[in-house]
KOLTORTOR-625397 format. One record per residue: x, y, z of N, C-alpha, C, O in turn; residue number from 1. Coordinates in steps of 0.2 Angstrom, whole numbers, plus 5000, padded with zeros to 4 digits. Layout:
    n_u    n_v    n_w   ca_u   ca_v   ca_w    c_u    c_v    c_w    o_u    o_v    o_w   pos
      X      Y      Z      X      Y      Z      X      Y      Z      X      Y      Z   NUM
...
This chain:
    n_u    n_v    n_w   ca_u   ca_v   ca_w    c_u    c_v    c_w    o_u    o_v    o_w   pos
   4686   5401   5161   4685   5407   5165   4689   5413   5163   4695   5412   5161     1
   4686   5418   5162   4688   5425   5160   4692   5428   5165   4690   5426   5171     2
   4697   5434   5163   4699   5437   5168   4697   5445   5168   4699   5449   5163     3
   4694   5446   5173   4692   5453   5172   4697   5458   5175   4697   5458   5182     4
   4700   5462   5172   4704   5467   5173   4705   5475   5175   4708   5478   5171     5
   4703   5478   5180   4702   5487   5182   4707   5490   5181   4712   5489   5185     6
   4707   5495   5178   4711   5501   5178   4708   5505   5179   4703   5506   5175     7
   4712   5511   5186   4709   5514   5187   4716   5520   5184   4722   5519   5184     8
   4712   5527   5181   4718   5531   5179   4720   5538   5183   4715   5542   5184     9
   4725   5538   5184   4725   5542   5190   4728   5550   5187   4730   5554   5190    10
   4728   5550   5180   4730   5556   5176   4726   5556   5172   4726   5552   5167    11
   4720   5561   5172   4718   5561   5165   4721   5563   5158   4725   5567   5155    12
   4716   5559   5156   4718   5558   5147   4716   5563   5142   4711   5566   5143    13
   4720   5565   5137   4720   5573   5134   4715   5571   5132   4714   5565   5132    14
   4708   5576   5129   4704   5578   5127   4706   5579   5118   4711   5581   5116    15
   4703   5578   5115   4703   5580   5109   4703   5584   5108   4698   5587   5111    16
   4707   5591   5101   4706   5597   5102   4698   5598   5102   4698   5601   5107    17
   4691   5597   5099   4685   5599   5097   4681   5598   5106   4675   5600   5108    18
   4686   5595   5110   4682   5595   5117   4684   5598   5120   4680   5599   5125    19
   4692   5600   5121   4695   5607   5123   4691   5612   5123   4690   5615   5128    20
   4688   5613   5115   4687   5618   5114   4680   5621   5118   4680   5626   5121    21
   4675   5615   5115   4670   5614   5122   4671   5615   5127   4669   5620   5129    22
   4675   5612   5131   4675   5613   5137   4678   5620   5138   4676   5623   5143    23
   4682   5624   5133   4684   5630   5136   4679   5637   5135   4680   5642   5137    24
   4673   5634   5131   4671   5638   5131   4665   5637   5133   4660   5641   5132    25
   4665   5633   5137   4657   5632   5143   4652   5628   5141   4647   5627   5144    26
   4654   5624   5135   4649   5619   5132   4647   5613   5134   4649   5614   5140    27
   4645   5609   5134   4644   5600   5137   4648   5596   5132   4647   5597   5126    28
   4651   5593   5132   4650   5587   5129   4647   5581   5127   4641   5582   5128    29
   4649   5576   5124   4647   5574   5121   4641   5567   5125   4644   5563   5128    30
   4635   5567   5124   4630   5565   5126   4634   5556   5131   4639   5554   5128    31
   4633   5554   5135   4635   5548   5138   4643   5549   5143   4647   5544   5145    32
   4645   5557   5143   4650   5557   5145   4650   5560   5152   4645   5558   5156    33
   4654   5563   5154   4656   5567   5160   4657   5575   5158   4662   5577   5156    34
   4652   5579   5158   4650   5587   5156   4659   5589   5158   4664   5587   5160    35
   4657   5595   5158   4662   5600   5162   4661   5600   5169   4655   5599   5171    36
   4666   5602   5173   4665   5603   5180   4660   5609   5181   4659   5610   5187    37
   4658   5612   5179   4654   5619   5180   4646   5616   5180   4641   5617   5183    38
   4646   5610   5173   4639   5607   5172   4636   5607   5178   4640   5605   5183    39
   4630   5610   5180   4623   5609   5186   4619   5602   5182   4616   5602   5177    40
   4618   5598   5187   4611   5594   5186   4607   5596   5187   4607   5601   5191    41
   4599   5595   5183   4594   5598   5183   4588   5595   5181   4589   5592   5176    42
   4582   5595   5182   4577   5593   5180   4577   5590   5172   4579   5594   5168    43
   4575   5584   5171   4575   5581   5164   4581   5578   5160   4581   5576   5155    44
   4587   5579   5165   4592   5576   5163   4593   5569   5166   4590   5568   5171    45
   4597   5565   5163   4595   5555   5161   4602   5555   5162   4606   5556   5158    46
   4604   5552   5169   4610   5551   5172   4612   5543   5170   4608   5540   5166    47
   4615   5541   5171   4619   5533   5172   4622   5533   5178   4626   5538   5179    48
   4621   5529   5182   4625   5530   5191   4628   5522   5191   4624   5517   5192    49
   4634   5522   5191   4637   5517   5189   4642   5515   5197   4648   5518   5198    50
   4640   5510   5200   4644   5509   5207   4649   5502   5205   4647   5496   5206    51
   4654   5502   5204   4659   5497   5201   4657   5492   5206   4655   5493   5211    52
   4659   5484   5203   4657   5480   5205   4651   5477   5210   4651   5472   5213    53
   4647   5483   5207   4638   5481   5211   4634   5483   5207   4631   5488   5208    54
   4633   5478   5200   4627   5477   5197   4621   5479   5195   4617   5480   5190    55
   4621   5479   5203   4613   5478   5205   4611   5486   5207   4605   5488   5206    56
   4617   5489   5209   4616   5496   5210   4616   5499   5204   4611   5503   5204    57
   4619   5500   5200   4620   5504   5193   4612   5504   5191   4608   5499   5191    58
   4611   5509   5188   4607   5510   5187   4605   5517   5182   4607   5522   5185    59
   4602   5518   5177   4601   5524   5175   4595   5526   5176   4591   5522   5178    60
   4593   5533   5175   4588   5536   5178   4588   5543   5177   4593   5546   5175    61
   4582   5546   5179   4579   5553   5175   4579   5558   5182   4578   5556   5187    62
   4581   5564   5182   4582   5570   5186   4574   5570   5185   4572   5571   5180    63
   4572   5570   5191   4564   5572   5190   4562   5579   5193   4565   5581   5198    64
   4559   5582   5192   4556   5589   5192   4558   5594   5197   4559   5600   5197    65
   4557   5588   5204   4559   5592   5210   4566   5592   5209   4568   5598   5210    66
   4570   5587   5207   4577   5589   5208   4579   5581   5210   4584   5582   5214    67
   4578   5576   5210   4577   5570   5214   4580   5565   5208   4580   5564   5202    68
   4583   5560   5213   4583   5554   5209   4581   5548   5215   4582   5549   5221    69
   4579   5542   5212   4578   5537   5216   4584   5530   5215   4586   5527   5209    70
   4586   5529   5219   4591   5523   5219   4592   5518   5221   4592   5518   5228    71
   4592   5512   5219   4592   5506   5226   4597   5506   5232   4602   5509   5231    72
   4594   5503   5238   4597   5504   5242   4598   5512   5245   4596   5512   5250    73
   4599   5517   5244   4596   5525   5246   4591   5527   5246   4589   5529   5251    74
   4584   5526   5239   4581   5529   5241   4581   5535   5236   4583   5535   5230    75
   4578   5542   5238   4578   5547   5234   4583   5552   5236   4584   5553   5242    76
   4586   5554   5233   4592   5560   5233   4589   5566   5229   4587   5567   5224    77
   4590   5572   5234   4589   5578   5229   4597   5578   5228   4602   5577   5231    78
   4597   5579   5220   4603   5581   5217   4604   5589   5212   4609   5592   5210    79
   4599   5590   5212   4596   5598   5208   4600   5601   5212   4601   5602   5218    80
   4604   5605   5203   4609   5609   5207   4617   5608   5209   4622   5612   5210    81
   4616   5601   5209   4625   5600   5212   4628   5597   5204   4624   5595   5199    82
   4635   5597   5203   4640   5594   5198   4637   5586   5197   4633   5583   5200    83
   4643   5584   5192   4643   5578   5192   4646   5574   5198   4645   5569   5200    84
   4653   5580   5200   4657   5577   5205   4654   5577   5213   4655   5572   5216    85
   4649   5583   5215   4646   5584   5222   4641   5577   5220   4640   5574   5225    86
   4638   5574   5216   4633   5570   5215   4637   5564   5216   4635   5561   5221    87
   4642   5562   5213   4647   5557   5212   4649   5555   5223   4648   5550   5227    88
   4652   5560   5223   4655   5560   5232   4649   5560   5236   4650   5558   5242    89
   4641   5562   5234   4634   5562   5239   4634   5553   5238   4635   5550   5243    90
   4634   5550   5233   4630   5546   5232   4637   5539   5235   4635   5534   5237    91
   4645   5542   5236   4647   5536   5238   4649   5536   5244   4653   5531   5246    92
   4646   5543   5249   4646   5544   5256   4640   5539   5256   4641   5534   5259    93
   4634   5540   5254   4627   5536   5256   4630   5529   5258   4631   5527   5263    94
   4633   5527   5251   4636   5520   5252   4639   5517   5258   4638   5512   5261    95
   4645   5524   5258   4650   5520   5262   4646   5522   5269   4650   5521   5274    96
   4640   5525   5271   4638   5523   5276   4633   5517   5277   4627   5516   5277    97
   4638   5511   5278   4633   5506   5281   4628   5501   5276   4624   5497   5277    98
   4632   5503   5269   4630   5495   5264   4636   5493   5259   4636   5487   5257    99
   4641   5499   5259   4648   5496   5254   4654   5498   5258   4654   5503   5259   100
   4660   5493   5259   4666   5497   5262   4669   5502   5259   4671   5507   5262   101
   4670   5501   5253   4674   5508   5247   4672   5509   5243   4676   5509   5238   102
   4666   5511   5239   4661   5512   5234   4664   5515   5232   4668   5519   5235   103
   4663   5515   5225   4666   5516   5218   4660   5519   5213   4656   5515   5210   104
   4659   5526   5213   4654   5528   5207   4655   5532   5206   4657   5537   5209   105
   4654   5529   5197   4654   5538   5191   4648   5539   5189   4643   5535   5191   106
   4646   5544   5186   4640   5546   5184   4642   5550   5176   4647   5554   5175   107
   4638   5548   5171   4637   5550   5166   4630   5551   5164   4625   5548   5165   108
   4632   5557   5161   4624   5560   5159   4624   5557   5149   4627   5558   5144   109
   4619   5552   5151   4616   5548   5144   4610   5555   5139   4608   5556   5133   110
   4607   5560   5144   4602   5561   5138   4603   5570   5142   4601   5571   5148   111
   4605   5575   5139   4605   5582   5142   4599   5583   5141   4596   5580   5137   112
   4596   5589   5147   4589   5593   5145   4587   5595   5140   4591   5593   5135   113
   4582   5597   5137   4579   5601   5132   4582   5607   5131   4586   5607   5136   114
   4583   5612   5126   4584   5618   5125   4576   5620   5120   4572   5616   5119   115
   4575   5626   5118   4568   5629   5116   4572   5633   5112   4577   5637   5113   116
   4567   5632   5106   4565   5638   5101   4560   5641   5100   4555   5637   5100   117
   4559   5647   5100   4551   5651   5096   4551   5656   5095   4556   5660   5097   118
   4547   5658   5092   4547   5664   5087   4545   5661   5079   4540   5657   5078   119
   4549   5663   5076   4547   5667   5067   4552   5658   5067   4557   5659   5064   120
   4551   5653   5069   4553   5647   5065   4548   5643   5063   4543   5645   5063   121
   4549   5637   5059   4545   5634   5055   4541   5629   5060   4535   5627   5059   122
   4545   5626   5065   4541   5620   5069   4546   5622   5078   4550   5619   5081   123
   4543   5628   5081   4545   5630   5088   4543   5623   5094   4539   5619   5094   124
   4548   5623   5099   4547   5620   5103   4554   5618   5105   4559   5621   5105   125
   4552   5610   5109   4562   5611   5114   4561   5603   5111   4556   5599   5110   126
   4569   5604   5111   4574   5600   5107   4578   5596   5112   4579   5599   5117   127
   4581   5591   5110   4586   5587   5115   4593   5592   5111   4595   5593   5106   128
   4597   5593   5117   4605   5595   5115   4610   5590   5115   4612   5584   5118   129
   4611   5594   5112   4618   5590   5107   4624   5592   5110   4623   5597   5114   130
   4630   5590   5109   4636   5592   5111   4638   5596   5103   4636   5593   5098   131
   4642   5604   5104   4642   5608   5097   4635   5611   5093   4635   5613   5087   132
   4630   5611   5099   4624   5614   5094   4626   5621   5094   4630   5623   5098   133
   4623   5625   5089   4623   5630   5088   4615   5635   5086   4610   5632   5087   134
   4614   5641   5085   4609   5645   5083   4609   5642   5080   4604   5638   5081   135
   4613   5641   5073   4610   5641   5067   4608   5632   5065   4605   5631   5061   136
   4612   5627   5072   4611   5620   5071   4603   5621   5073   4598   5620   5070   137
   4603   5624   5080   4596   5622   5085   4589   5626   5078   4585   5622   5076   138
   4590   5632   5075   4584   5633   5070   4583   5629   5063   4579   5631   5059   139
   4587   5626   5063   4587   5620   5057   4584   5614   5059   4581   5611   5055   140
   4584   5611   5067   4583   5608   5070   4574   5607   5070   4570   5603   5070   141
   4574   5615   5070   4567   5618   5073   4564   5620   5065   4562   5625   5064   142
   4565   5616   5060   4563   5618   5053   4565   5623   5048   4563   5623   5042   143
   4570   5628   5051   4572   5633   5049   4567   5639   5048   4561   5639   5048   144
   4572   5646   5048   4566   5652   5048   4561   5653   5043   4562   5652   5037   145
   4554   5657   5049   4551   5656   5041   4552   5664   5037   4557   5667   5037   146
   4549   5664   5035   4549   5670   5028   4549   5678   5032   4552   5683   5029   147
   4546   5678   5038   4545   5688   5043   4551   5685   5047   4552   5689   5051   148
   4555   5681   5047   4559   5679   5052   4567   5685   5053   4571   5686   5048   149
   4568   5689   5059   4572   5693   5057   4581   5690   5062   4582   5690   5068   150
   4584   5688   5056   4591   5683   5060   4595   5688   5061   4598   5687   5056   151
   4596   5692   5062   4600   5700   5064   4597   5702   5073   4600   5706   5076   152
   4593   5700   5075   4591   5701   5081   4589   5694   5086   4585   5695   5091   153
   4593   5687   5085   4591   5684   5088   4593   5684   5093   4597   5688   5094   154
   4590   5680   5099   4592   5682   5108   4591   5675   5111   4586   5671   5109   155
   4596   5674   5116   4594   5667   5119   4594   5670   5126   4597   5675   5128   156
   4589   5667   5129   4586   5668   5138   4590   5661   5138   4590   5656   5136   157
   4594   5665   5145   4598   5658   5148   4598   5659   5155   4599   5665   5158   158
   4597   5654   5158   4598   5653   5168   4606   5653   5168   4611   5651   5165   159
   4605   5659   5175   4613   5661   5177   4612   5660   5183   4613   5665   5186   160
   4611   5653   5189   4608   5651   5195   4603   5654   5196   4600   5655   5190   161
   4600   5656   5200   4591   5659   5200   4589   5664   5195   4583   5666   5194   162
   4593   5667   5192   4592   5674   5186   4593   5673   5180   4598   5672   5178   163
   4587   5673   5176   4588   5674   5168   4590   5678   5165   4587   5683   5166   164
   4595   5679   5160   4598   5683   5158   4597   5683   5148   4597   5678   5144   165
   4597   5689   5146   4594   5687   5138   4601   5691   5136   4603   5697   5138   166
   4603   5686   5130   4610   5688   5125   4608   5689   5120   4602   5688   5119   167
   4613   5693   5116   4611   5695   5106   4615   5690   5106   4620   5689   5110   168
   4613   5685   5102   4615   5679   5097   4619   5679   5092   4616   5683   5088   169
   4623   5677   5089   4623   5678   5083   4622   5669   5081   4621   5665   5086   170
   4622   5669   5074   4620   5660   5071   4624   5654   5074   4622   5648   5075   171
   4633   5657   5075   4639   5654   5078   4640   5652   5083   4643   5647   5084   172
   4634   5655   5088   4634   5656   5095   4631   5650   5098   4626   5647   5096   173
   4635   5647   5102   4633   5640   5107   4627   5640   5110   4626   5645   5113   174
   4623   5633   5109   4616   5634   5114   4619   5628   5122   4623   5624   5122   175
   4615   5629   5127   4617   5626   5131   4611   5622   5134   4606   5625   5132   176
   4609   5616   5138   4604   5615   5141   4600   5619   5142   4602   5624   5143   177
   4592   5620   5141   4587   5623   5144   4587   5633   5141   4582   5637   5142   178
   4595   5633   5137   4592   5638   5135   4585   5639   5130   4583   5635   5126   179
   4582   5645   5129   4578   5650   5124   4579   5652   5119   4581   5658   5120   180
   4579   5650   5113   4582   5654   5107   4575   5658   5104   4570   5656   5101   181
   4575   5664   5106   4570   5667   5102   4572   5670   5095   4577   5674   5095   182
   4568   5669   5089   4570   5673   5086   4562   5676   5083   4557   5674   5082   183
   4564   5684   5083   4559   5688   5081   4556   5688   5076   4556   5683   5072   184
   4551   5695   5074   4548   5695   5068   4551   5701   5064   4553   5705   5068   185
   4551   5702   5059   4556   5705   5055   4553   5710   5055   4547   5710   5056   186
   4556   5716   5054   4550   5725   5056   4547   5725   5045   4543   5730   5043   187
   4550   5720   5042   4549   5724   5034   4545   5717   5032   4543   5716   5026   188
């Protein structure tokens, strides 16, 4: 017989400079982890809901369009909109009312939304994000520009809570879930 062993850590653990860096600058990390505290859930992202010592309940699963996930024993949760952490304390209030004495759940996001390209690219459309994508990663992604393509005027349309808002880009520039990368047509 095996002995199974929990540590729980009650200091978190340094980050690596390149996820510092992410995190300080508003980014996700890296795909299967715990985003940033500011991270919103949202349609199209692919959770893991993981309740320690109940198998049966772990389970991964897709934020579906209304904002919803479906769970054993709960049922459907709107979560659209809340952190990983307001998700994590919804989902171990459920529990602890009346199926687990001290439920234990983390949540990791396994698959981020889409982000989009279009415009003056070679193959427009929405892409899975990456942790560290960039302009100039996501148009490479997207086939690279084509030939009227004008890279001096790129713009990303991004959600800032209910209002979209459009940036000048430069190539350096981080993309985030569900943003828009447009790039124009060159005036020559």
């Amino acid at each position: 017989m095996g002995l199974i062993v929990s540590i729980t850590l009650l200091y978190p653990m340094p980050l690596p400079a390149a996820s510092r860096a992410n995190q300080d600058s508003g980014q996700s990390p890296v795909q299967g982890s715990t985003p940033n505290p500011g991270y919103r859930l949202a349609p199209n992202d692919v959770i893991k809901v993981q309740v320690f010592g109940e198998e049966a309940l772990t389970t991964e699963t897709r934020v579906s369009g209304d904002g919803k996930i479906a769970l054993p024993l709960l049922g459907v949760l709107e979560i659209k909109g809340l952190t990983v952490k307001e998700t994590e304390e919804l989902i171990t209030s459920r529990l602890a009312d009346g199926f687990l004495k001290h439920p234990r759940v983390s949540i990791y996001i396994t698959r981020y939304r889409n982000f989009f390209v279009s415009g003056e690219v070679k193959t427009p459309g929405g892409y899975t994000y990456e942790e560290g994508l960039t302009v100039l990663k996501a148009v490479t992604l997207a086939g690279g520009f084509t030939d009227k393509a004008s890279t001096g005027r790129i713009k990303i349309k991004r959600l800032k809570g209910k209002d979209e808002e459009t940036i000048r880009a430069n190539l350096e520039d981080p993309v985030l879930p569900d943003d828009i990368i447009v790039v124009p047509q060159s005036f020559f």
